[in-house]
C-alpha positions in Angstrom: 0.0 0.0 0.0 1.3 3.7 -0.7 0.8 6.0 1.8 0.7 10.0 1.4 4.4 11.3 1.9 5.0 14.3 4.4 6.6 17.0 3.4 7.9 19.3 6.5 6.9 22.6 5.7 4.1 22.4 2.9 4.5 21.8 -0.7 7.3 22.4 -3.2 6.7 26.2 -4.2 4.2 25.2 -7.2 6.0 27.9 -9.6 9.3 25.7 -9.6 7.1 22.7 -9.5 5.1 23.1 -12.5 7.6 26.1 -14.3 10.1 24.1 -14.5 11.8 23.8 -18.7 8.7 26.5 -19.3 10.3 29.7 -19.1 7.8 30.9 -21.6 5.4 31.6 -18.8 4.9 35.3 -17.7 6.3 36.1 -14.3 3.2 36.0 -12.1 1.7 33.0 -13.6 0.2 30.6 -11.7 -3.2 27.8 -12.5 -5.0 29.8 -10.5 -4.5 33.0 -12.3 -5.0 31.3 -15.7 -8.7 29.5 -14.7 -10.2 32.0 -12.0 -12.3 30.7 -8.7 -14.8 29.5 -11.1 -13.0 27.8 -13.5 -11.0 26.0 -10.2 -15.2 25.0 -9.3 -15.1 23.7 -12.9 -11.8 21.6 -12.6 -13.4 20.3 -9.6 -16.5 19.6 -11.0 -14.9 18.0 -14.2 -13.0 15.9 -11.6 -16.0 14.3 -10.1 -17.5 14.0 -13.5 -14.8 11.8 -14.4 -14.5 10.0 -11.3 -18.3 9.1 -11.1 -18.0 7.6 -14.8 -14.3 6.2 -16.0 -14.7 2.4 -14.6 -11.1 3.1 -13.8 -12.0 5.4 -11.2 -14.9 3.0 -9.5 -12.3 2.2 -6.1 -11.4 6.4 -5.5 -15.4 7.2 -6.0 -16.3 4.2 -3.6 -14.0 5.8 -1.0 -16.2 9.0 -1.1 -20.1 9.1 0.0 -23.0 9.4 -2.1 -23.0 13.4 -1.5 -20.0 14.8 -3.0 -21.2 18.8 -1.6 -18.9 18.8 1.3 -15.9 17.3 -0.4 -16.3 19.2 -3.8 -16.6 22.6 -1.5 -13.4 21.1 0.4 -11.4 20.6 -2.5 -12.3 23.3 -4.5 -11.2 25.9 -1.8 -7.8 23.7 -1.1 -6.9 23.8 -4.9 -7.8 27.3 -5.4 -5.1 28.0 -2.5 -2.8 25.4 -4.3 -3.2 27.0 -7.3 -2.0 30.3 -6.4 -5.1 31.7 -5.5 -6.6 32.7 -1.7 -5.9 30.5 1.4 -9.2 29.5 2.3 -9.0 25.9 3.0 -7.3 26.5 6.0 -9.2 29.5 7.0 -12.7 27.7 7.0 -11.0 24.7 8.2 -8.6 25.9 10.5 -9.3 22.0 12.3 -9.2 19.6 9.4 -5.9 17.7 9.3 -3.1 17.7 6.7 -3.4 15.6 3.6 -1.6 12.6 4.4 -3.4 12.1 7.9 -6.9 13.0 6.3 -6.1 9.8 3.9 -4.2 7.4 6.4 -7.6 5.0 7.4 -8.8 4.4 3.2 -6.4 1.8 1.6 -4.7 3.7 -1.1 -2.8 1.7 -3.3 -0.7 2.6 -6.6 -4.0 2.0 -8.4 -5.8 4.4 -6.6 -3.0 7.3 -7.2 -3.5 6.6 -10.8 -7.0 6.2 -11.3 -7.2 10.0 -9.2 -4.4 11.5 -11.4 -6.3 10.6 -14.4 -9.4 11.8 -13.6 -7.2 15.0 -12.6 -5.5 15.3 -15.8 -8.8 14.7 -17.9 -10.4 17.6 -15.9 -7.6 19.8 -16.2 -7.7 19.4 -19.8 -11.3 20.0 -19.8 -10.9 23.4 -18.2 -7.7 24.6 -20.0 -8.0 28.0 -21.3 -8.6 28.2 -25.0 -5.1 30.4 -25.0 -3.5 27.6 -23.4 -3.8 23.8 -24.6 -0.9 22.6 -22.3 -2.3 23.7 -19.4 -2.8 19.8 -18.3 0.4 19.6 -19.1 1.9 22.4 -17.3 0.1 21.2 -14.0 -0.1 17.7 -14.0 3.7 17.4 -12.7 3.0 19.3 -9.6 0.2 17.2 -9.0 1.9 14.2 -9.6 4.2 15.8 -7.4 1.9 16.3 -4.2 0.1 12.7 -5.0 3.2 11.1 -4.6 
């Protein structure tokens, strides 16, 4: 089983994590700035989209209850902050624990990374900017990154 890793002191600084052989990217730049709050709702809403129908996806949805509105509002506000955006996660959750202990009791294996970084990466390429096909691709290794 794979279990969340702990990094002391937060994530990477997403910039260098996501930036990095891109130097094409204007100074400023982060996901956040590129899709807006409501097009960080959107990735989020792609994401559960994807998750309730790729059969790939069926063990990450069946660790989730029927009512996703609690967890979509959850991680909608976490990514925003992820993304660059406001810190609100922590704000309106100032209780909730970090990642890796939220996830410790579900059994995550190597197969349920994937199957969440896919529907991940389908969203994201769902919501990419029409200036900006990569955008997936821009994002997906910081992702990977904090999955990991």
């Amino acid at each position: 089983m794979v279990r969340w890793r702990t990094r002391v002191g937060g994530h990477p600084p997403l910039r260098a994590a996501i930036t990095k052989g891109m130097p094409d990217l204007p100074p400023g730049w982060s996901p956040h700035a590129a899709l807006g709050d409501e097009g960080v709702a959107r990735l989020i809403e792609r994401f559960f989209h994807h998750m309730n129908t790729l059969p790939e996806a069926s063990g990450v949805r069946a660790m989730h209850s029927e009512d996703l509105g609690v967890i979509k509002k959850k991680l909608t506000l976490f990514f925003k902050g992820w993304m660059g955006g406001p810190r609100e996660y922590s704000k309106l959750f100032p209780d909730a624990p970090p990642v890796p202990a939220a996830h410790a009791s579900y059994p995550i294996s190597q197969r349920e990374i994937d199957a969440w970084l896919l529907c991940m990466e389908k969203a994201l390429t769902d919501v990419a900017p029409a200036d900006l096909e990569e955008f997936a691709a821009i994002v997906m290794p910081g992702i990977r990154q904090m999955a990991a």
